[in-house]
N, C-alpha and C positions, 0 to 999 in steps of 0.2 A: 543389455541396456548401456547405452552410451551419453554421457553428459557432457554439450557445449556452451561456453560464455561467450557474449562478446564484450562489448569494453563497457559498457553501463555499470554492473555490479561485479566484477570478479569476486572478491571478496566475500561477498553471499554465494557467490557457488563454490567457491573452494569448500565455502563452510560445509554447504549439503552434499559434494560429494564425498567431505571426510565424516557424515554421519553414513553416508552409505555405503561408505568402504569401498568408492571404484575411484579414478584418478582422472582429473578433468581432461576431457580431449583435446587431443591438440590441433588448436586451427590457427591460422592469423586472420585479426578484422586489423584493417591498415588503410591509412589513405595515401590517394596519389600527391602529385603537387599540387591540382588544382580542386584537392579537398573530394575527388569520387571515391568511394570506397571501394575498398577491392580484398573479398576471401577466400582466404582458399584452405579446403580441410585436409593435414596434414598425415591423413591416417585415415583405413579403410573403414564405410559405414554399412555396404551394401547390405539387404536384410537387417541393418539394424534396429532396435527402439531406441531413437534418437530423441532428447530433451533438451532445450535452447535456451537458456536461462536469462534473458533479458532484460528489466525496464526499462519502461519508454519513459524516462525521467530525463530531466537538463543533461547535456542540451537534446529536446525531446525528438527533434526532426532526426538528427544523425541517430540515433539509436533506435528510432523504429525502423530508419533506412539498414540497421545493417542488420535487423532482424529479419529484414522480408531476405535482403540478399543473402543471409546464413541461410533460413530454408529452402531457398530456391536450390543452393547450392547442394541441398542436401537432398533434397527430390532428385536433381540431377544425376546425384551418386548412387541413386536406388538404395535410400533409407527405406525399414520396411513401414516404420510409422512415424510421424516428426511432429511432438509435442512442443509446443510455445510456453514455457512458464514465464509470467509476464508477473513477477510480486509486486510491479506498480503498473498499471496500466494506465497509460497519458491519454489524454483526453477526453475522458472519461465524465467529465463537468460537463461535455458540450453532448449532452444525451437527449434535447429534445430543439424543438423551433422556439428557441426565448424571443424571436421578435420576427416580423417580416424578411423574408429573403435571406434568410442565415441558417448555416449548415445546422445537418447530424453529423459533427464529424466524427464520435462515438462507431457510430454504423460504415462509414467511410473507412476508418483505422482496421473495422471488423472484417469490411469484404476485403482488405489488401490484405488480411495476413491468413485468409482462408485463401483467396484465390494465389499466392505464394505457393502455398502448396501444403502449410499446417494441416494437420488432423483432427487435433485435439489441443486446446487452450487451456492451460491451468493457471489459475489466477489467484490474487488474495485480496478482499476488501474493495469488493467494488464501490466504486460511488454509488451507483444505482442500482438494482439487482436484475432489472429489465435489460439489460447491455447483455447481459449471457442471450438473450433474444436473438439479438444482433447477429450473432455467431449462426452460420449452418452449419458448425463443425459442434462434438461432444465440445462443453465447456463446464469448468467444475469451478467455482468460486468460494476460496478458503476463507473461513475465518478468524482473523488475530483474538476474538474475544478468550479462548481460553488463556491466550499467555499473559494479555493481559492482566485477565484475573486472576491468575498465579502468581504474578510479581504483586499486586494490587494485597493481598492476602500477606505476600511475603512481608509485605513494608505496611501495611497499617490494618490497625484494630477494625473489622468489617462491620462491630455491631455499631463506630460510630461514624461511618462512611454514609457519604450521599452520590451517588451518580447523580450527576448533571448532563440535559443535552444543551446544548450553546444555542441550536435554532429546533423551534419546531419539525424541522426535516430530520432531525435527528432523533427526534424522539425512539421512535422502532430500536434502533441500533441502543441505545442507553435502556430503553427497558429490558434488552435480553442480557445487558452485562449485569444490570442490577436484579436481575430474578437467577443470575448464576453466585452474585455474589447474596443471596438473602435479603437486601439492604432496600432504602426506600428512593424514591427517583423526583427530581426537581427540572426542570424547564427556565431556562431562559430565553427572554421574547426580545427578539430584536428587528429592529428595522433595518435596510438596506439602503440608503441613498445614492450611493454609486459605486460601483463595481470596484470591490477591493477595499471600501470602508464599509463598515456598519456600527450604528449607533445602541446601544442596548437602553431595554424599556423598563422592563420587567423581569423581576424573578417569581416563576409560578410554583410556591413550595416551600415549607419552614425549613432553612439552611442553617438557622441560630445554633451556632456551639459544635457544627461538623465538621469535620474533615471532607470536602467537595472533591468528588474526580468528574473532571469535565471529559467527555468521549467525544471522539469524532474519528472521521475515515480520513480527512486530510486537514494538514495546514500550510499555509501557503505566506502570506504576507505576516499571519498571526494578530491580526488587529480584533476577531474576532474573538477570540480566549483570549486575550491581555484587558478587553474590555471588559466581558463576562467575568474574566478573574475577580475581576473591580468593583462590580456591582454587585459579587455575590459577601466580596468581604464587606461591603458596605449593609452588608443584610444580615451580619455578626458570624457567618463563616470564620472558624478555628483556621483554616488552610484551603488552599485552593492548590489541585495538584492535575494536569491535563497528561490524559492518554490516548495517542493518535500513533495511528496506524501508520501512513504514509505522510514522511517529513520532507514537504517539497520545499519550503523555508524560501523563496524567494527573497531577491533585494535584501532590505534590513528586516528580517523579522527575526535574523538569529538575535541582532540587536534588541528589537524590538522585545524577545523573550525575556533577555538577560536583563532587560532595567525594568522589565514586569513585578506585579507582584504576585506570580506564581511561582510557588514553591519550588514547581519541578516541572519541567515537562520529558515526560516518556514517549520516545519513538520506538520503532522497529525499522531494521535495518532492509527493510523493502527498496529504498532508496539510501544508495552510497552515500554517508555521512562525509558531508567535507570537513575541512580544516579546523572551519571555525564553529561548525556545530559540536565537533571532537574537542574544544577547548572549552566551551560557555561553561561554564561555571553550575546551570540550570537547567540543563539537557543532558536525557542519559537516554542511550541506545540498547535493546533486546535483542535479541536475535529470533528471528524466523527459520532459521538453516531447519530444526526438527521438523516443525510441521512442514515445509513444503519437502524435503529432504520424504517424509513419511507419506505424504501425498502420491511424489513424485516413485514409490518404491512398490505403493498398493496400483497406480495404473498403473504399472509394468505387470506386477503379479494380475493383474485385473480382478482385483481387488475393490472392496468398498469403501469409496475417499469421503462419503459421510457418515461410515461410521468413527472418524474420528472426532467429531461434534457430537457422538450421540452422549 
């Protein structure tokens, strides 16, 4: 077994290769002048089970571009298997026809990195869970909910905790963290009016005197849970504290978080925490390095990567 990065998260693979005790390989992902990407692997893979540690997170285009060209590269050298672990998978929101004449590009991201020469896709927290479709390659899609609810347990009382989901789409996702944490589960109803704002309606659910953890798989501008935040303490919510998977944090929404009144928000380090999400005051980062790290260790052993949710 052989593990490669490219520039997206080194940082998360360092991490997983020092739980797995081997030493990250050495390739360079480099660009020329006029910004092509050019890699070359520094060390023999032939026969090997190779692992490509990736997100296709900001900036999304260069980094899914140096993914396809790291496998290509690596089929070339007669890798004997070339896993894609992808802990954030970009594009991932554009999964169906939202309107006339606009892509799947979900399924588009899917055929380039099968027809590259992938084997096998390991992933975490998909948006949709119908994207593994997408794939005609093996595809395993991890779940953050245990870590979450390990830190969640670590830091507050569970008999007086409420899951919350922000949108009716979330529901599914918030009731399986709230039937891992025993606890009871609430809904907030919101409307959409244009892409990137949403107005909140409703809270469906006695929140009076809780501690709220709002779930979701991603946040993005954060105007979604800075709202919810709002409306849940206006419903007598003790705290309002958000757990999300994938921190794409666009624009101002680190801003956005930091003059919130939410307690806390928790990410995982799926996506490389910049500068200023590493300084807020009200963002704290997990790490994933174990579970994919332990993912990434049982398909080599070919091993079974759901029984670590059992």
């Amino acid at each position: 077994m052989k593990v490669f990065a490219g520039n997206s998260n080194r940082h998360l693979a360092e991490a997983i290769c020092k739980y797995l005790n081997v030493p990250l390989g050495n390739a360079t992902v480099k660009r020329f002048a006029d910004q092509e990407i050019f890699v070359e692997i520094s060390e023999n893979v032939r026969g090997e089970d190779v692992f490509l540690v990736q997100s296709t997170s900001f900036p999304a285009n260069d980094h899914l571009m140096e993914l396809l060209i790291m496998i290509d590269a690596m089929r070339r050298s007669s890798a004997k298997r070339i896993t894609a672990v992808l802990p954030y998978f970009g594009y991932a929101r554009q999964d169906r026809k939202a309107g006339p004449r606009t892509p799947i590009s979900a399924k588009l991201v899917a055929n380039l990195i099968t027809e590259a020469g992938a084997d096998r896709v390991l992933t975490l927290d998909l948006h949709a869970g119908q994207i593994q479709g997408f794939f005609d390659i093996p595809t395993d899609n991890l779940f953050a909910a245990p870590i979450l609810a390990r830190d969640i347990k670590d830091h507050y009382d569970t008999n007086n905790v409420m899951v919350v989901s922000p949108d009716v789409g979330g529901v599914v996702r918030a009731r399986a963290l709230s039937k891992r944490l025993d606890c009871l589960l609430a809904i907030v109803d919101k409307r959409r009016d244009r892409p990137g704002e949403s107005e909140v309606m409703n809270v469906i659910g006695d929140v009076s005197g809780k501690d709220c953890i709002l779930i979701d798989d991603i946040i993005d501008s954060g105007g979604t849970l800075c709202n919810a935040a709002e409306a849940l303490l206006k419903k007598g919510a003790t705290s309002v504290t958000a757990y999300i998977t994938h921190g794409v944090l666009s624009g101002g929404a680190v801003a956005r978080v930091a003059s919130s009144k939410l307690r806390e928000l928790v990410i995982t380090d799926s996506i490389q925490p910049t500068t200023s999400v590493q300084s807020a005051h009200n963002i704290r980062v997990i790490s994933t390095a174990g579970l994919l790290g332990e993912a990434i260790n049982r398909t080599a052993q070919e091993q079974s990567v759901s029984g670590l949710f059992d």
